[in-house]
Every structure is written in structure tokens, then in C-alpha cells.
C-alpha positions in Angstrom: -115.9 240.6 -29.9 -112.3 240.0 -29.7 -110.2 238.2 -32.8 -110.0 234.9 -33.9 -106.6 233.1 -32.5 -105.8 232.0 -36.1 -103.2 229.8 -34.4 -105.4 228.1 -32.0 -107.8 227.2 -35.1 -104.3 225.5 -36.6 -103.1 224.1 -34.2 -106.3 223.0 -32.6 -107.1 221.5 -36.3 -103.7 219.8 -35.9 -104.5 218.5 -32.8 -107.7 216.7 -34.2 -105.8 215.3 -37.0 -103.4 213.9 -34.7 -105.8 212.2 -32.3 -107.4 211.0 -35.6 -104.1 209.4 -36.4 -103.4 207.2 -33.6 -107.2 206.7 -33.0 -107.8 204.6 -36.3 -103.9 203.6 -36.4 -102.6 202.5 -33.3 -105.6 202.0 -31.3 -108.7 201.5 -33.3 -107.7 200.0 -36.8 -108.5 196.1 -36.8 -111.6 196.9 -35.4 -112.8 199.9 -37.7 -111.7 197.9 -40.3 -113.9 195.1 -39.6 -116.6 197.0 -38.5 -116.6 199.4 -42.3 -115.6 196.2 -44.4 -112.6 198.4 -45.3 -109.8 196.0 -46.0 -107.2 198.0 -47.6 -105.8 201.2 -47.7 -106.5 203.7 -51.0 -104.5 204.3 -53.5 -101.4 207.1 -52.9 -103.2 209.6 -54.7 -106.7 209.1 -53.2 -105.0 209.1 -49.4 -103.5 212.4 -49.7 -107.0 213.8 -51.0 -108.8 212.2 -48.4 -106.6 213.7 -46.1 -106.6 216.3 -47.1 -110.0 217.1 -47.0 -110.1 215.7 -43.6 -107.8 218.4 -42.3 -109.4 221.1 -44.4 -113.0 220.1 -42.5 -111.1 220.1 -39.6 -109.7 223.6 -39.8 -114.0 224.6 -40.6 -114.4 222.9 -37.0 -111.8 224.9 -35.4 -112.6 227.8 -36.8 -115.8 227.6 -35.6 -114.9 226.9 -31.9 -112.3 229.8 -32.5 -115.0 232.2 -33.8 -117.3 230.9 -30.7 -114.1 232.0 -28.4 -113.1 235.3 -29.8 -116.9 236.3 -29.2 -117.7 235.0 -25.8 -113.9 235.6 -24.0 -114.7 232.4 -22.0 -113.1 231.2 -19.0 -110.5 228.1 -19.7 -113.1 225.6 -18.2 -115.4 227.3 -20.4 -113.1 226.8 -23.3 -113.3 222.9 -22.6 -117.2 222.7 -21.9 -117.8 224.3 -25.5 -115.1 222.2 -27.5 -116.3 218.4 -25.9 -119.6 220.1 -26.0 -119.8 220.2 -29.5 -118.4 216.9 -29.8 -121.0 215.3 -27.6 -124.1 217.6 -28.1 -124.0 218.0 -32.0 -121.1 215.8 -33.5 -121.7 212.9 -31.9 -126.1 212.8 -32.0 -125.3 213.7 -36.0 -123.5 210.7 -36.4 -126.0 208.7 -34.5 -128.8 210.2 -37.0 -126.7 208.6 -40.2 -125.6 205.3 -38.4 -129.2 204.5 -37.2 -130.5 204.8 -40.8 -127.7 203.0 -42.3 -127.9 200.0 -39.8 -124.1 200.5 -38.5 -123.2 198.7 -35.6 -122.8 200.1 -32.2 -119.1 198.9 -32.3 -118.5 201.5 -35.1 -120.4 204.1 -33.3 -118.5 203.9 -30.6 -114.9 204.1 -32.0 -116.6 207.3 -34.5 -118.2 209.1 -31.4 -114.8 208.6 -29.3 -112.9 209.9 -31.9 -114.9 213.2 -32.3 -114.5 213.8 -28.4 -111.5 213.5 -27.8 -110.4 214.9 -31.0 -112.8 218.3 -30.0 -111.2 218.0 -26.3 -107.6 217.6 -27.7 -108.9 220.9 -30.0 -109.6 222.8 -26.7 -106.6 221.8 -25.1 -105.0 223.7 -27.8 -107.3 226.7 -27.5 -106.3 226.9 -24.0 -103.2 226.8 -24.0 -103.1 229.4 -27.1 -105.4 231.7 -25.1 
């Protein structure tokens, strides 16, 4: 087993946050909001814990695709397969599980499940280039 690239799971967790940004900012927000209800932003205080958390269960992700990594020694493509692989085989079908129960609408879905692949492929990217 070789050692986690703690920078990878950084910046990789970085990377998610990031794709996160612009997702529900520059090219999702009207429509999430419409789709949660959500019409205004939290308070200063709340936002920053939010966030917060977000990046911390973000790092958890990455260091689990890191972990995954140091103990296969996969192949770049490889790399790629298991990052969007974990956003489309478990990330996405866990979602699907909690927005079919609470009657969500397949608008939301969609901009959720996007979000989570390309966040995980943007996450790879990172690994790769780290590797």
C-alpha cells in the first residue's frame, strides 16, 4: 500500500468546493432556489458554518478516494473511473434514495447529481495531476 497524497485529498477537496461554487452560483442558483424554496441566503454566521462543514465532508470524500489510490497504485484512467465512479455509482443513487422519499423534483435532482460528478471528476483531475 503506498501513502496517502495528503495534498491530492486538499486539493482535490478544494477542487470540489470550487465546482460547488460556480455550480449553485453562477450557473445553477435561480433554479436551485426555486426548486428548495430557498429564497435567501443565511445569516453571516450560519454561512461560514455551513461551509464549513461542507468543505470538511468534502476533505472525508477525498480522503477516501485518496485512501482508495494509495492502495490500488491505479493507472490515471483508473484514477478518473474511480472518482466519477463514486459520484455516479454511490453518490448520486444515495441522493436518489432521499429525493424519491421526500417527493423532490427531478429538476433538483438533476442540478444535485451534476454537481456531485463533476465535483468527484474535478476531484480526480486533481489526484492526477498530484500523482
Amino acid at each position: 500500500m503506498g501513502e496517502i497524497n495528503w495534498l491530492a485529498v486538499l486539493l482535490g477537496a478544494l477542487a470540489f468546493f470550487v465546482v460547488g461554487a460556480v455550480w449553485y452560483g453562477a450557473l445553477f442558483a435561480k433554479a436551485w432556489q426555486r426548486e428548495t424554496g430557498i429564497t435567501k441566503a443565511p445569516a453571516a454566521g450560519k454561512i461560514v458554518f455551513v461551509m464549513g462543514l461542507t468543505f470538511a465532508c468534502e476533505l472525508l470524500i477525498a480522503l477516501m478516494l485518496g485512501h482508495n489510490i494509495a492502495r490500488t497504485n491505479p493507472p490515471s484512467h483508473v484514477i478518473m473511473m474511480m472518482a466519477a465512479g463514486f459520484g455516479l455509482t454511490i453518490m448520486v443513487p444515495a441522493i436518489a434514495i432521499n429525493y424519491l422519499h421526500q417527493q423532490r423534483s427531478v429538476k433538483l435532482f438533476a442540478i444535485d447529481a451534476g454537481h456531485l460528478i463533476f465535483g468527484m471528476a474535478a476531484m480526480g483531475g486533481v489526484f492526477i495531476i498530484l500523482q
